[in-house]
N, C-alpha and C positions, 0 to 999 in steps of 0.2 A: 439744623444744618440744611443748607440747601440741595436739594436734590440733582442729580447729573447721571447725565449719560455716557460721558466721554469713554470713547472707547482705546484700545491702545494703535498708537500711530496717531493720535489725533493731531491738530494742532491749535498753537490759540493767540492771542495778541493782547499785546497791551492795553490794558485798560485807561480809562483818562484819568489823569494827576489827582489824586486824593491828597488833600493835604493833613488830612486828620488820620493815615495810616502811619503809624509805625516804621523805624529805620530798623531794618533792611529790607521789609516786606515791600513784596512786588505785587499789585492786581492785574491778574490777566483775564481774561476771555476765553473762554473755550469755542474756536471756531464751529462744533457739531451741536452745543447747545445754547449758545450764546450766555452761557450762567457766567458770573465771575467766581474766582476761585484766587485765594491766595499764594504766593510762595515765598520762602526765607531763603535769599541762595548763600548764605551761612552756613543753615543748618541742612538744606536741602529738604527741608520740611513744608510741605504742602497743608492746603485746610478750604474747609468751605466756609469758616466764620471768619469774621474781619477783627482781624486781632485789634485791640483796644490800646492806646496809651498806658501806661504807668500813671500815675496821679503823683501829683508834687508830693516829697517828701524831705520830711526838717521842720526849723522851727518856721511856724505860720501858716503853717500847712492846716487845714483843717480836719482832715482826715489823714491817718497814718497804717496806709494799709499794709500786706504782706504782699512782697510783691509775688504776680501770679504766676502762675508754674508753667514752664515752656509748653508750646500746643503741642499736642500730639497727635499720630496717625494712626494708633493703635487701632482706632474703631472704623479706621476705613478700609474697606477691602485694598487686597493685593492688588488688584487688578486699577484699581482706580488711583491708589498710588503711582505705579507705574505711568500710567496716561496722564497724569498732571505731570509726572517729570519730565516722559517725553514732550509733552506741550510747553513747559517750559523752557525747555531746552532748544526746540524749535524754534520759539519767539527770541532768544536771544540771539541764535544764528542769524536771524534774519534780519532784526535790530545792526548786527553788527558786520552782515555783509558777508558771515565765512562761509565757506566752502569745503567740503571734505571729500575724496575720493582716494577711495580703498576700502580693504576688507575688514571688517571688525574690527570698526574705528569707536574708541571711546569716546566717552562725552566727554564737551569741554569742561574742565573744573573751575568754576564760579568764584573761589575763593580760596586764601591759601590754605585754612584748615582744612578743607574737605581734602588737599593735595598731602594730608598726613605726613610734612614733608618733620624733619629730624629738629629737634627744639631749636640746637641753634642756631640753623639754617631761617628757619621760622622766623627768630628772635631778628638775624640780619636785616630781611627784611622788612620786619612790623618796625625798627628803629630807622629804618630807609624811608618812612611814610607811605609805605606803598599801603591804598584800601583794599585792593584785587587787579589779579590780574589784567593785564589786556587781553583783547581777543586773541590776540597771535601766543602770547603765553599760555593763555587759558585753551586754546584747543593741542597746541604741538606738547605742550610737556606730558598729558599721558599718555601718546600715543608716544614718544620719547621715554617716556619712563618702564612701557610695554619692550624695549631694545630695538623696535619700526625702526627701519630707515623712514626721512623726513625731506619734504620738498618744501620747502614753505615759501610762497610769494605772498611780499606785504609790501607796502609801502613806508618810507625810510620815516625814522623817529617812532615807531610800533610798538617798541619794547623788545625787539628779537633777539641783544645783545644775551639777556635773562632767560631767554625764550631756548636760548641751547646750553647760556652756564648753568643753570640750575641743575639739568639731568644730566650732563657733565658731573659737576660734582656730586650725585647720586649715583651716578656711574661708579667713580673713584672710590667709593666707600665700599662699593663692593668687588669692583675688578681694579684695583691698585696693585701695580705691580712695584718691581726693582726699582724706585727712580733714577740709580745711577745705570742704567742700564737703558736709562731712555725715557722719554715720556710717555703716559699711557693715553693721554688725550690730547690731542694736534686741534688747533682753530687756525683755519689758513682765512687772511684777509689782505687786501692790496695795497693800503697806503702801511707810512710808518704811523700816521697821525693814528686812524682804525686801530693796529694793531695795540697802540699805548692807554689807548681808550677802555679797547676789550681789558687790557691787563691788568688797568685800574682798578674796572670791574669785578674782576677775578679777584684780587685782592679786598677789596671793599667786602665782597660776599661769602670771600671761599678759606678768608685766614682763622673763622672759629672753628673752620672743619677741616684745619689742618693741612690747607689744599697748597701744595709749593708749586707757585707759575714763573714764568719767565718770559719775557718778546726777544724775538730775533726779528731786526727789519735793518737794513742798509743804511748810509749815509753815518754810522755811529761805530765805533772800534769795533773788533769782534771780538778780542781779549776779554774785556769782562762776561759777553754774553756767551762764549764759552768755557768759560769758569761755570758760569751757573747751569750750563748744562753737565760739567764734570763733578759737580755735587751732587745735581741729582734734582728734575723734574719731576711732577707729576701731569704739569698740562704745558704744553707751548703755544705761544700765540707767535706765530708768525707771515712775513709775506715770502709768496714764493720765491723771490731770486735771492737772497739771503739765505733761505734753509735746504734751498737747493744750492749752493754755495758749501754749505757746513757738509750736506747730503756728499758731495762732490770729493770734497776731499776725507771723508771720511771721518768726522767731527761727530756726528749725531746718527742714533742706528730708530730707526722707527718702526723693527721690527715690534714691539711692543702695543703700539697703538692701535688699541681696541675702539677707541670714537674720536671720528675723524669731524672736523665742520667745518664746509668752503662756505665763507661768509660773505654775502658781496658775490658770487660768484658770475654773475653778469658781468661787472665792471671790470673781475682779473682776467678775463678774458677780452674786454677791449684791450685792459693793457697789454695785451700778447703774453699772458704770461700760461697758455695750457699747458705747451710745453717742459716746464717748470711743472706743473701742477699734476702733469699723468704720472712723471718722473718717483713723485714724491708718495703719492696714493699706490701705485708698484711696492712703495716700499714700507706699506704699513699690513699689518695682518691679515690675510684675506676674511679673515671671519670680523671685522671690525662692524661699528654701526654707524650708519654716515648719515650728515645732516648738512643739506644745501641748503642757503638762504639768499633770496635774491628777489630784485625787486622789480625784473620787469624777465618776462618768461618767453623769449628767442628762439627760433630751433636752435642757433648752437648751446644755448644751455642748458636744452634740451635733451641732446645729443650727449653732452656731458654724464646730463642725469642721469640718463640710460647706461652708459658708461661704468659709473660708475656706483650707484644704489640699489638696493636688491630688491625686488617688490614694494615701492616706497610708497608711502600716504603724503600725497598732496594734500595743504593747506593751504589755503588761499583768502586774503582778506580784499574785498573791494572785486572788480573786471580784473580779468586775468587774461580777455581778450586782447584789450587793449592796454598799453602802456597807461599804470595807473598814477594819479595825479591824485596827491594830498587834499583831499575835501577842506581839510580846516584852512587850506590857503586862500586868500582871495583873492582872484586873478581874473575882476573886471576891466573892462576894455573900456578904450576912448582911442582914437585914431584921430590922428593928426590931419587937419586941410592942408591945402597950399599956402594959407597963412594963417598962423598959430593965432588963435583969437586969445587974446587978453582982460575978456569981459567976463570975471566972475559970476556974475547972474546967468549967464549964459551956458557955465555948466550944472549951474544949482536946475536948471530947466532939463537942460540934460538928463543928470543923474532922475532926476523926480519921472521923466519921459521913459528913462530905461528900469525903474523901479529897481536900482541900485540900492543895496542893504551895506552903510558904511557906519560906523561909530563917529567917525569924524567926518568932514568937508576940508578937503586943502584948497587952497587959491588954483592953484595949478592943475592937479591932477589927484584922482582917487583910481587909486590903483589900477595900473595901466597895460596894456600891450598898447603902443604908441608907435606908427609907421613915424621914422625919420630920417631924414640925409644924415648922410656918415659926419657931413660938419659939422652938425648941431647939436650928434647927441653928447659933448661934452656941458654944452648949456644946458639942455634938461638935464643932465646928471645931478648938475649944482642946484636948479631950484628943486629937483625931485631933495635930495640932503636936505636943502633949507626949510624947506615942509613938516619934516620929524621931529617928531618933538626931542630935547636936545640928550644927548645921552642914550639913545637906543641904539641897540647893536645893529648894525648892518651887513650886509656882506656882498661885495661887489665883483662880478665875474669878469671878467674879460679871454678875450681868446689867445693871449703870448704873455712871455712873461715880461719885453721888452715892453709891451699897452700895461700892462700891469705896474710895470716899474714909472713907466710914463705918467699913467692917469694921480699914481699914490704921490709922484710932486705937485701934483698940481693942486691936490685937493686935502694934501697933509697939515699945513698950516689951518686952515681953518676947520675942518672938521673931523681932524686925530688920525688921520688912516695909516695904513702899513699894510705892505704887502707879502704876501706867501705865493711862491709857486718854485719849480722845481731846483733853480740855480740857488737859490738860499742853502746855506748851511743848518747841520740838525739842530744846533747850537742857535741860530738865529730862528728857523721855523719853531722850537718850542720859547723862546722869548716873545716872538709877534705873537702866538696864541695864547700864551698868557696873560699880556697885555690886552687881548682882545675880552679875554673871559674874565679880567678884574675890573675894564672899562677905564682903562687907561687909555687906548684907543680902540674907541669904538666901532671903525668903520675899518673893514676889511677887505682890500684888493684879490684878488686871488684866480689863480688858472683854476682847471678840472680839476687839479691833485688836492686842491680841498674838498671838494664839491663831495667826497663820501668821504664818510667816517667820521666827518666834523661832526663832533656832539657836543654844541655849547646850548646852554639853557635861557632862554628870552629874548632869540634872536627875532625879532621885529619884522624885518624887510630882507629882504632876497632883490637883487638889482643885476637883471643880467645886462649888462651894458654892452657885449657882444653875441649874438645869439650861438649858441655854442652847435657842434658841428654834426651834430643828431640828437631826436626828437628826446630819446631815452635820457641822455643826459642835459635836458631839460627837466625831466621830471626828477632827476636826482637833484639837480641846484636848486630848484625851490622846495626840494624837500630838507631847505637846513631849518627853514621856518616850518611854523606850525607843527610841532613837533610835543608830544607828550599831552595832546587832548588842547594845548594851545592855539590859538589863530595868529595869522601869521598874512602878512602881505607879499605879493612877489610883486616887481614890476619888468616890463622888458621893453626894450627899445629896439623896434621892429624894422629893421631898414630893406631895400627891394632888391639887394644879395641872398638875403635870407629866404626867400619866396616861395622855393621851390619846399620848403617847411611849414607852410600857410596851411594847406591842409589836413597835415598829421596834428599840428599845433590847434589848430580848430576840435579837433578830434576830441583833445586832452578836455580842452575847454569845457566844452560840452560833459563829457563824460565826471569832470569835476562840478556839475552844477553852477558852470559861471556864463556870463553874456558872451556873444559872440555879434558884433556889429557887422554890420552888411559889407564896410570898406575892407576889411580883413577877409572875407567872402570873396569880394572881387576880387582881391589879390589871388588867392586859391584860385578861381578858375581864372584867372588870365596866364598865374605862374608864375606870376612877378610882375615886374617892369617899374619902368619911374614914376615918380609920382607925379610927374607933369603929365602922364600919359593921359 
């Protein structure tokens, strides 16, 4: 066995790609001795010998051995186990960008056994295909499972939806109370889209563990969704002017509600909705355990935090400085001249000049932020469309819902679209998403009221074709791509109204590891102006 000095606090790094190690073992490095040392984040088992493959077994096998008996740490000091865990644990923090602050904060747990979570929660799960957690699951659930209040900034498609039901429903196993009497866990979130999403959720994970949910969100009768709160909750997912609504006239009592989770809490409070929201936390237990999720960290939701969490352990995945932008999106730039060149060689020189990392080459454009006049950008819309390959989801923003309604005639015939935004009926907004998520039409119009909560699976491209009205909810629209470890393109069409956002936008860029061209530079320090300038 190889010998080590690593002390405790140490830390250590990944070692280079072994292809001849063993699944799940990991080779790190210990920064104080430079020795490699193994780890199973399985079993949480540590070793200074490099575990060996299994040899084929069956027929043709040449040899038919016993397989060998899991490593063990018995023979290594206490101490040195320890400082391997911490080094491991270290190295995955840092792989994964988290952040922790507060007081006797546990480790993150690596995998679901080591999270000794109840069989059939377990079982949910492992039949979900999940391998392990995400970072955001993997550090919040046992500081969540500790009853900490939880501040968590991630970036949207994280995993966070799991990240608060799972300890929710380890909650309810143990502090379940009356359900007709009220629910005992409240998830406040801001669209109806979100809330239907979370419930879905709730339901997918929480019906072996006997867990009865319900959504209360607007735009849909209240008759049946107060039937289901007269039988009898045990979680509610809802948005706040709805439940502040039921709250109001005395429909629903939340004195009960021991864990509370404002999900999105950044975004309900663009919508104006705190008022609603202080109303409603007033009326849940003061001994409760709150968990804020939100994805970009403001003083006002800040202010909130404060408000209302009790000594709470921030997590954080990615800058928390700045407003953070989906790494797995690509959101290389090309900027527009005064005359749109049409010479294909001429971007392939480009692209190769700016050392552009793309899987594909379009004629047109590789993934853009693109200065244009407000006339044009319905033509690049069309050939950015006619680029993709045929069948990928898209999702197109615009800033009204009459440009919304406008651009989905234009471009419905040929390439399937339909549009969502607020004057739609609930009835109509869950048929367009449907359509959208079985690729009946693939291409999706849509104000901000989609832009959080939407959780469809292999959306492609993000197309802001209006630059939406702050930086923040920028980095929410292109967070419908690249979502679940996927990549994902965004593009945006960048016109000289927009300007005065050239340098927060620049910001993002950067801070996501993408190009930033000189002509988008000048924009920032001049502050705008037309493109003839």
């Amino acid at each position: 066995m190889v010998e080590s000095t690593l002390v405790t606090g140490s830390t250590s790094r990944y070692a280079p790609p072994d292809a001849y190690l063993p699944q799940p073992w990991i080779a790190l490095i210990a920064e104080a001795t430079g020795h490699i040392f193994y780890w199973n984040p399985e079993s949480n088992i540590t070793q200074y010998e490099k575990p060996l493959p299994l040899p084929p077994i069956g027929p043709g096998s040449l040899h038919e051995l016993p397989a060998a008996p899991p490593p063990s740490r018995s023979s290594e000091p206490k101490e040195i186990q320890q400082a391997t865990f911490a080094a491991a644990i270290e190295a995955y923090k840092k792989q994964h960008e988290v952040t922790v602050l507060g007081e006797n904060v546990p480790a993150p747990l690596l995998s679901f056994e080591a999270a000794e979570f109840p069989i059939a929660l377990l079982g949910e799960l492992q039949k979900a295909g999940f391998s392990s957690p995400t970072p955001i699951q993997a550090q919040s659930w046992p500081i969540a499972m500790q009853s900490k209040d939880v501040v968590a900034v991630a970036k949207t498609g994280s995993g966070k939806t799991l990240g608060y039901l799972v300890p929710a429903f380890l909650h309810l196993a143990s502090h379940r109370n009356n359900s007709r009497k009220g629910p005992t866990a409240l998830v406040l979130a801001p669209t109806r889209e979100l809330v239907m999403q979370i419930h879905d959720e709730c339901a997918k994970f929480g019906t072996s563990s006997d867990i009865v949910g319900t959504c209360l969100y607007g735009g849909a009768p209240k008759g049946p969704q107060l039937r289901d709160i007269e039988r009898g909750v045990d979680i509610a997912i809802a948005t706040p002017g709805r439940l502040n609504d039921f709250l109001e006239g005395r429909k629903v009592s939340l004195k009960q509600v021991s864990y509370l989770v404002l999900d999105e809490a950044d975004r309900m409070l663009d919508m104006g909705f705190e008022p609603q929201i202080r109303k409603i936390v007033e009326n849940t237990s003061p001994q409760r355990q709150t968990l804020m999720y939100t994805a970009t960290w403001p003083r006002k939701v800040r202010r909130m935090a404060a408000d209302f969490l009790s000594n709470p352990v921030q997590v954080s995945i990615g800058n928390v400085d700045e407003f953070t932008a989906n790494k797995a999106i690509t959101q290389a730039n090309k900027l527009k001249r005064l005359v749109f060149p049409e010479n294909f060689s001429h971007f392939q020189i480009l692209k190769k000049s700016l050392s552009w990392e793309c899987d594909e080459v379009y004629p047109v454009e590789c993934n853009h932020v693109e200065v244009v006049e407000s006339c044009e950008k319905q033509r690049r819309l069309v050939e950015m469309l006619r680029s993709q390959e045929k069948g990928s989801r898209i999702i197109i923003f615009c800033s009204t819902k009459r440009a919304c309604d406008t651009l989905t005639r234009c471009l419905g015939h040929e390439f399937g679209a339909a549009a969502i935004h607020g004057d739609k009926s609930q009835d109509e907004r869950e048929s367009v998403l449907s359509h959208f998520r079985n690729g009946r039409t693939p291409v999706l119009v849509a104000t901000d009221v989609a832009a959080r909560g939407l959780d469809v699976k292999d959306i492609r491209v993000v197309v802001n074709y209006d630059f939406p009205s702050g930086i923040d909810h920028y980095v929410h629209r292109i967070g419908r791509t690249g979502r679940g470890g996927a990549t994902g393109v965004a593009y945006t069409l960048f016109s000289t109204k927009d300007g005065k956002y050239a340098n927060a936008l620049i910001k993002i860029l950067e801070g996501a590891n993408q190009i930033v061209l000189p002509e988008l530079r000048d924009m920032a320090s001049s502050g705008g102006g037309s493109l003839h300038d």
